[in-house]
C-alpha positions in Angstrom: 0.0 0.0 0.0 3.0 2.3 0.6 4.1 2.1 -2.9 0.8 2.9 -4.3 0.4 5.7 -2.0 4.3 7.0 -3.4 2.6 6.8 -7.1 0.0 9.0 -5.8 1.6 11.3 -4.9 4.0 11.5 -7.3 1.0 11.9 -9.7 -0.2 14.8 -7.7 3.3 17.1 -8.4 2.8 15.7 -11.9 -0.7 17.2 -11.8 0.5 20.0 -9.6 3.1 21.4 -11.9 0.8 20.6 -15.3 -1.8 23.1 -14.0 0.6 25.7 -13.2 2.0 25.7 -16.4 -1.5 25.8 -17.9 -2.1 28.9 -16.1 1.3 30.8 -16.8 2.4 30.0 -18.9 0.7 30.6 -22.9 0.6 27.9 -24.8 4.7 28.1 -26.8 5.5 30.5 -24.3 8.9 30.0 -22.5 10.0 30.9 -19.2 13.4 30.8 -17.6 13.9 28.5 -14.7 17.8 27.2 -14.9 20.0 29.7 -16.9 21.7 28.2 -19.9 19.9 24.7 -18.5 16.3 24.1 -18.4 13.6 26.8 -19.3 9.7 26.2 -19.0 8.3 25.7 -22.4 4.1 25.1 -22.5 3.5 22.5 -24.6 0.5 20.3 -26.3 1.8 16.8 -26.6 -1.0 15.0 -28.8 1.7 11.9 -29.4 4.3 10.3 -27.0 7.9 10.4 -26.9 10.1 12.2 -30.2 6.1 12.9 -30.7 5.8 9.5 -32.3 1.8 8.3 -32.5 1.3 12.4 -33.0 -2.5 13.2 -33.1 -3.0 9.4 -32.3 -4.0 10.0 -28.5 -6.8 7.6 -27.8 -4.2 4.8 -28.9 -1.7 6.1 -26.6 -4.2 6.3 -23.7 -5.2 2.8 -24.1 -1.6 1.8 -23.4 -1.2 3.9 -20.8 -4.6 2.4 -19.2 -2.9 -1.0 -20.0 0.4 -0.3 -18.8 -1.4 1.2 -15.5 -3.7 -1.5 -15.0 -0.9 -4.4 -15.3 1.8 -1.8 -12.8 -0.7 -1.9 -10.3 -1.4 -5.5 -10.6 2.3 -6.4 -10.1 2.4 -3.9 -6.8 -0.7 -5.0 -5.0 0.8 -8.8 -5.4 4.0 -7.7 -4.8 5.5 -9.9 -7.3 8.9 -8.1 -7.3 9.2 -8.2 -3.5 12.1 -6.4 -3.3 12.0 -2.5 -2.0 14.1 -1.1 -4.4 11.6 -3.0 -7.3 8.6 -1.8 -5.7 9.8 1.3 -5.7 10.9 1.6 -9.3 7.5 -0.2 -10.3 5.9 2.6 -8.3 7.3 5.0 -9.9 6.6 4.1 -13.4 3.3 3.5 -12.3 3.0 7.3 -11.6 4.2 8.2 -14.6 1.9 6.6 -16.8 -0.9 7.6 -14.6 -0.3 11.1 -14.7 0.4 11.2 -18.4 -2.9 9.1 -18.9 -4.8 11.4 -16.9 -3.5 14.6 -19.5 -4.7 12.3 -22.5 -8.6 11.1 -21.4 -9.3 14.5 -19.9 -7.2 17.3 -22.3 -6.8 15.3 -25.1 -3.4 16.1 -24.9 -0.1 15.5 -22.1 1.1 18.8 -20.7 4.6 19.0 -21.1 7.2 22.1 -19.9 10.6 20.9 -19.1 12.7 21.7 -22.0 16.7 21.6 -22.1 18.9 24.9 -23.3 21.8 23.5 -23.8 21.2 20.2 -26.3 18.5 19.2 -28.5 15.7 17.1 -26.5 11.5 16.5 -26.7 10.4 18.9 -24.2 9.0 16.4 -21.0 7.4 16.7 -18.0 7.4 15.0 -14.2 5.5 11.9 -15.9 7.8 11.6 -18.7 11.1 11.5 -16.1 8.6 9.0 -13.5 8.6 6.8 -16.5 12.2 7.3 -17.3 14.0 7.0 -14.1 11.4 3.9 -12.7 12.3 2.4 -16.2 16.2 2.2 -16.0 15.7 1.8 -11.6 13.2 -0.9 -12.3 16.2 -2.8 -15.6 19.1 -2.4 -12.9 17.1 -3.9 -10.4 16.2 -7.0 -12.7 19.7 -7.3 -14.6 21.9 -7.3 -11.4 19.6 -7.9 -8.0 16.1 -9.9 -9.3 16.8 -13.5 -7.6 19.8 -13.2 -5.9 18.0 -11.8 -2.7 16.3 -15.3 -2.0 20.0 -16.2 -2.6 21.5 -14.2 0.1 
């Protein structure tokens, strides 16, 4: 229960920080928020990643619902017992939710975070949930899955 209570609330700040942008932000407006790093860019994000799937949003949030639905499952029967898993499962959990969430009720996924000094898809707090769970979750599987029971 813990670990679905983390992916709420790291839905919330997703949430949080959408609707802020939404209100200050115009739509392809910047603002600066880490000189010569990161400035926040309002966005409309009809398709996922490198904005493949573009204008293709009701596919995307059937995934999403998919990808949610089977997260959850895996937390609630805990089927990767360790912390650091749950954690990581948690977390991608989160950002699927709060990207789904943008999708079924906007018809788009809010996104702000863009980077000054390379060439990246603007993201958001969902988009880096999804990310950092992701590579927490393969570490956890490639180098600790099994060897606990070992130990």
């Amino acid at each position: 229960m813990l670990y679905v209570i983390l992916a709420a609330v790291l839905v919330g700040l997703d949430q949080l920080v959408k609707v802020l942008v939404r209100l200050n932000i115009p739509e392809g407006g910047s603002v600066p928020f880490l000189p010569h790093v990161l400035q926040l860019t309002f966005w409309k994000n009809t398709g996922a990643a490198f904005s493949i799937l573009t204008e293709h949003t009701w596919i995307l949030a059937l995934v999403s619902a998919a990808a949610s639905i089977l997260l959850l499952v895996l937390l609630l029967k805990r089927v990767f017992p360790h912390p650091f898993a749950m954690v990581s499962l948690a977390v991608v959990l989160a950002g699927a939710v709060g990207n789904l969430i943008d999708r079924v009720f906007l018809g788009y996924v809010t996104d702000m975070f863009q980077t000054l000094f390379m060439s990246f898809p603007i993201f958001n707090v969902a988009d880096i949930c999804i990310v950092c769970g992701g590579i927490a979750f393969c570490v956890y599987f490639l180098l600790f899955q099994g060897k606990e029971e070992k130990a």
